[in-house]
C-alpha positions, 0 to 999 in steps of 0.5 A, spaced: 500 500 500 502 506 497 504 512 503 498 517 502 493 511 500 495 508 507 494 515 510 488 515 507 485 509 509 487 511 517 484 517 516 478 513 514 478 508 519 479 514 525 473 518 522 470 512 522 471 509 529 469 516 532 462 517 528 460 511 530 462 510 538 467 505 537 474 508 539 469 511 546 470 504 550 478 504 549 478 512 551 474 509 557 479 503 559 485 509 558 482 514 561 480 509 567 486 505 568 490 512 568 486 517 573 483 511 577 488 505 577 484 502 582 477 502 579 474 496 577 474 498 569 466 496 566 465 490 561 464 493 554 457 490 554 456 495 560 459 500 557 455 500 551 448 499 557 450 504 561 451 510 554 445 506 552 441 507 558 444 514 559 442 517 552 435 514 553 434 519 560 437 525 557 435 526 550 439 532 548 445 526 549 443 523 543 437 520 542 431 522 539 425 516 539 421 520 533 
């Protein structure tokens, strides 16, 4: 793969990660691990259910039912 296709490709693959909430757990885990070391980190499944349950209570958070 050339260099500017595989800078393209990352670029891609980031923008990607960060629209759809996938890169959030892994900035979750780091930023937990770093300034609360001896907290317990969430499973990903409770992550995701507790962003889930969080946006369904607070809609200016991202949820819209209509």
């Amino acid at each position: 793969m050339s260099g500017a296709l595989r800078h393209w490709a990352t670029r891609v693959r980031w923008f990607w990660r960060e629209a759809s909430g996938e890169a959030a757990y892994e900035r979750y885990v780091a930023h937990t691990r770093t300034r609360r070391p001896g907290e317990a980190v969430l499973s990903r499944r409770e992550f995701e259910r507790r962003r889930v349950d969080e946006r369904e209570v607070d809609p200016r958070k991202g949820f819209h039912c209509c």
